[in-house]
C-alpha positions in Angstrom: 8.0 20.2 -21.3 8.0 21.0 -17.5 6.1 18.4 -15.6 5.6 18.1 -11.9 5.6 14.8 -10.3 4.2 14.4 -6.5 6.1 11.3 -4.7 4.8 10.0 -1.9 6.8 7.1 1.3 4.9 5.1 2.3 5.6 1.5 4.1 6.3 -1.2 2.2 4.0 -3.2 1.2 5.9 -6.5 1.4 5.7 -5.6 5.1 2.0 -5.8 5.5 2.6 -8.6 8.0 4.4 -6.6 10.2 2.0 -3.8 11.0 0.6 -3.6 14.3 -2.2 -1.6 15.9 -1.6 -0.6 19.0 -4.1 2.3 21.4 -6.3 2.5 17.9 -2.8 4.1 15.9 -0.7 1.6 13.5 2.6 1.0 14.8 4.7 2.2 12.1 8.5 0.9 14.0 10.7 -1.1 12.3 8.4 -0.9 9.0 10.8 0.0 5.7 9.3 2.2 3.6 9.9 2.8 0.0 8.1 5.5 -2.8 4.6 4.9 -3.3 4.8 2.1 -6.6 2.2 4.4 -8.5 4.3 7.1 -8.0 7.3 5.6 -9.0 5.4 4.9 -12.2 4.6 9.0 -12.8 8.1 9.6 -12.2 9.6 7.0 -14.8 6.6 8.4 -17.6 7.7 11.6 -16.8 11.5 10.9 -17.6 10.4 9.0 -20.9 8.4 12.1 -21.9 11.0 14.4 -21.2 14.1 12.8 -23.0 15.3 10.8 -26.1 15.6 7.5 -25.3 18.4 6.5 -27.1 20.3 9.1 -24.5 18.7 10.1 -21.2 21.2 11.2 -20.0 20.0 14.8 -22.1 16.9 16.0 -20.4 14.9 17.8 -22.8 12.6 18.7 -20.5 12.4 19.4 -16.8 11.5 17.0 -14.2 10.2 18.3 -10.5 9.4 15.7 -7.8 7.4 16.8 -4.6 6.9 15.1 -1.5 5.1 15.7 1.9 6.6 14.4 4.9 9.3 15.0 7.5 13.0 15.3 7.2 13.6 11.5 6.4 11.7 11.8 3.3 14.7 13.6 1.4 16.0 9.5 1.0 13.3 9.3 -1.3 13.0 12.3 -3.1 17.4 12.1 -3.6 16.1 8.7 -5.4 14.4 10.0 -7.6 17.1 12.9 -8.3 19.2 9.7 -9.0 17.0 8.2 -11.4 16.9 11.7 -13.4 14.8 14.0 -12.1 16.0 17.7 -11.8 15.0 19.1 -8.7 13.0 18.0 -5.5 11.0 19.9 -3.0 9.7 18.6 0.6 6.9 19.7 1.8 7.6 19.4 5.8 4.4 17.9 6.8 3.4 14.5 8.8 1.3 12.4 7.7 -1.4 13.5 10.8 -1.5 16.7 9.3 -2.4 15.6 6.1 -5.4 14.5 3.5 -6.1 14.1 0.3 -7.7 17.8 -0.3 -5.2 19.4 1.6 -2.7 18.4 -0.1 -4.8 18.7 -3.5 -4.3 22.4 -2.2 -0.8 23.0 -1.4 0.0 21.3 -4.7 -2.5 23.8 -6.6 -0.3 26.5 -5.0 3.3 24.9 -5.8 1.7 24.8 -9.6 0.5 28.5 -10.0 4.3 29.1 -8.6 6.1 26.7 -10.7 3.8 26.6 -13.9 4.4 23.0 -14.6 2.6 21.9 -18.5 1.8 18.5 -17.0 1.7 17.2 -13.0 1.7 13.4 -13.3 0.8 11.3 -10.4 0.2 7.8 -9.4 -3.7 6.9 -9.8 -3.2 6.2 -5.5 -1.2 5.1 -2.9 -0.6 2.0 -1.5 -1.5 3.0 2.2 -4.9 4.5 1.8 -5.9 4.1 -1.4 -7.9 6.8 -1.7 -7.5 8.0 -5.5 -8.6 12.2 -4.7 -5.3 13.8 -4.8 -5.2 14.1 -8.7 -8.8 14.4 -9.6 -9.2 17.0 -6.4 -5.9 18.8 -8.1 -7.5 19.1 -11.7 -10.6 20.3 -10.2 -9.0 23.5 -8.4 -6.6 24.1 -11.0 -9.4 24.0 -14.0 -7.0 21.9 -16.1 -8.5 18.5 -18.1 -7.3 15.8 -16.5 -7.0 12.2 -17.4 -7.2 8.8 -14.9 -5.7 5.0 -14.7 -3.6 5.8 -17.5 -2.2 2.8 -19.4 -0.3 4.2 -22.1 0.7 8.4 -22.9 1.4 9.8 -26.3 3.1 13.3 -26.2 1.4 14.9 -29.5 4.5 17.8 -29.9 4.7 18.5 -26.1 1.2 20.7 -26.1 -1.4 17.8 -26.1 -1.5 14.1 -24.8 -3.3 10.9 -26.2 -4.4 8.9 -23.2 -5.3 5.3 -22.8 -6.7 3.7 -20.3 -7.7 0.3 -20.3 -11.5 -0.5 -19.7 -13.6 -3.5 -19.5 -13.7 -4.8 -23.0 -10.8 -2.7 -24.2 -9.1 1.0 -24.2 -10.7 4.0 -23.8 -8.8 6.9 -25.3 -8.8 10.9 -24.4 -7.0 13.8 -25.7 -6.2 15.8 -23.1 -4.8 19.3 -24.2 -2.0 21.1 -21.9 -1.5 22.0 -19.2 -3.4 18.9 -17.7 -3.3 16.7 -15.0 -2.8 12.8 -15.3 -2.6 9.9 -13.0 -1.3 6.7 -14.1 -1.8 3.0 -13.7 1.2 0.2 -13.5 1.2 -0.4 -17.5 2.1 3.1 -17.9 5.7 1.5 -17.4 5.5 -1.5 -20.1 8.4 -0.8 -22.6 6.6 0.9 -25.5 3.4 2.8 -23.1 5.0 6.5 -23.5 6.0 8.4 -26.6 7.3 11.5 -27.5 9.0 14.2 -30.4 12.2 13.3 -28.7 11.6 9.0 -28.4 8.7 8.4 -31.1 9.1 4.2 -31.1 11.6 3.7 -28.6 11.6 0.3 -26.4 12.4 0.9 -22.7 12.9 -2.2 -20.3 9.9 -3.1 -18.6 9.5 -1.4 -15.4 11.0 1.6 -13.9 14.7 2.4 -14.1 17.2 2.2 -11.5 20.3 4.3 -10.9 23.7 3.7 -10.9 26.3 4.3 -8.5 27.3 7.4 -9.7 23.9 8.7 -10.7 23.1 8.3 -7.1 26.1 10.4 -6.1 25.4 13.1 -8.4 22.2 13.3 -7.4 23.0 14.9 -3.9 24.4 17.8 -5.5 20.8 18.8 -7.5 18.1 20.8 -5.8 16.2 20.0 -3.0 14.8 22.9 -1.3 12.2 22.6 2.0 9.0 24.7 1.9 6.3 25.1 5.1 3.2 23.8 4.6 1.4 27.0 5.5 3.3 28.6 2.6 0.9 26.5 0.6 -1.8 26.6 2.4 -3.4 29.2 4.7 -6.1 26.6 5.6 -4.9 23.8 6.7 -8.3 22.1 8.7 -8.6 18.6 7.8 -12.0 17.4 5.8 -11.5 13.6 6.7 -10.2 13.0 9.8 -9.2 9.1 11.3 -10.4 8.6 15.0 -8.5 4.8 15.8 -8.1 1.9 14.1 -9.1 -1.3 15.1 -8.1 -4.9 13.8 -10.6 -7.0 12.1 -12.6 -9.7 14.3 -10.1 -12.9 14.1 -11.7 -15.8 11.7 -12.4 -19.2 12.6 -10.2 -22.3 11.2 -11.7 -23.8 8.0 -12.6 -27.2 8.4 -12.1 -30.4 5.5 -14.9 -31.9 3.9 -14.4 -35.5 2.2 -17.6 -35.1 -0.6 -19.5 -32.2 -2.4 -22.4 -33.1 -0.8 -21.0 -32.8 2.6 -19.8 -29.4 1.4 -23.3 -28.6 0.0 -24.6 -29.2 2.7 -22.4 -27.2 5.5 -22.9 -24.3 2.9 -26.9 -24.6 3.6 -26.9 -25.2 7.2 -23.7 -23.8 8.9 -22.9 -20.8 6.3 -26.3 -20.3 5.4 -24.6 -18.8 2.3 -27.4 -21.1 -0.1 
């Protein structure tokens, strides 16, 4: 199985605290940034569905990350090499020049070139939050497609049995392949994916990490730059951000020493009864 896994840097999260907004832009300096957590996630299913997990080291399968971004983002897609991926491709963009449908279309054309069977992405990133790319992707590419996905079965590498957990319980598809698929953080709980090649095998929770030597292996696979317009012809924006403002500061919270004096700045001051 080939699968195609778009990775996305974006700032830490951790490092919310730190963000400033300065002439209606965020003030990205001195932020770290680190892969996109849901996108971490897609890469580690996609290395549990492509391998035996009693040996991982044996890919039985191909793994292709893709990221947009400048130069710097090679850091990223290099970790991800480490961890077991096979090859990498950047997509030299900046974030400005980018949203979710346009980049919905450049992947559509990296998948009619590389013929992927799955592309597996994170339901969203942490930054925006937006949760189009994949459902924009499985819409241009006419593949079924499959969302918040909890746990993956491989049925023999041509069809997958999706769950997804719902109010109540778990809903469950059957996507056939090629599909698309975006997946949600217990995708990475230690028995959510199964394949032929690792049918009841218990991974440690969470994604893996790579050793020392993994990571200096890594900078001898693939990672080849391709030009945005190679992907797409058109690249107007459909959503465009004018500024960005910081919220209107909130007043201290004051003490109350009974429930009726709380009832009773509820119904006068808050006017929220």
């Amino acid at each position: 199985m080939k699968i195609l896994v778009p990775l996305k840097r974006v700032s830490d999260p951790d490092n919310a605290n730190k963000i400033k907004i300065s002439g209606g832009k965020v003030e990205t300096t001195g932020l770290e940034w680190k892969p996109n957590p849901f996108d971490e996630y897609a890469v580690e299913t996609a290395l549990r569905l492509t391998e035996n997990g009693a040996n991982p080291k044996a890919r039985l399968g191909e793994v292709l990350v893709v990221s947009f971004g400048p130069k710097e983002v090679e850091t990223t897609l290099r970790a991800a090499l480490a961890t077991g991926a096979d090859r990498a491709i950047r997509v030299d963009a900046t974030d400005d020049q980018l949203d979710g449908d346009l980049v919905a279309r450049a992947l559509k054309a990296l998948v009619e070139k590389e013929k992927p069977d799955l592309v597996l992405l994170g339901k969203q990133q942490v930054e925006g939050d937006s949760n189009q790319v994949g459902q924009l992707l499985a819409e241009y590419l006419g593949w079924p497609q499959a969302t918040f996905a909890g746990s993956i079965k491989s049925e023999n590498d041509t069809a997958l049995e999706v769950h997804r957990e719902v109010d109540g319980g778990s809903m469950v598809l059957k996507v056939t392949l090629p599909a698309v698929v975006t997946v949600d953080l217990r995708i990475v709980a230690p028995q959510s994916v199964s394949s032929k090649h690792s049918p009841a095998h218990k991974y440690a929770d969470g994604v893996r990490f790579a050793a020392l030597m993994a990571i200096m292996a890594a900078k001898k696979k693939p990672l080849v730059e391709v030009k945005l317009a190679e992907l797409a012809s058109d690249t107007a924006l459909k959503i465009k951000v004018t500024g960005y403002e910081a919220p209107p500061a909130r007043k201290a919270g004051v003490k109350v020493k009974t429930v009726a004096e709380l009832v009773q700045k509820l119904k006068t001051e808050a006017r929220v009864i």
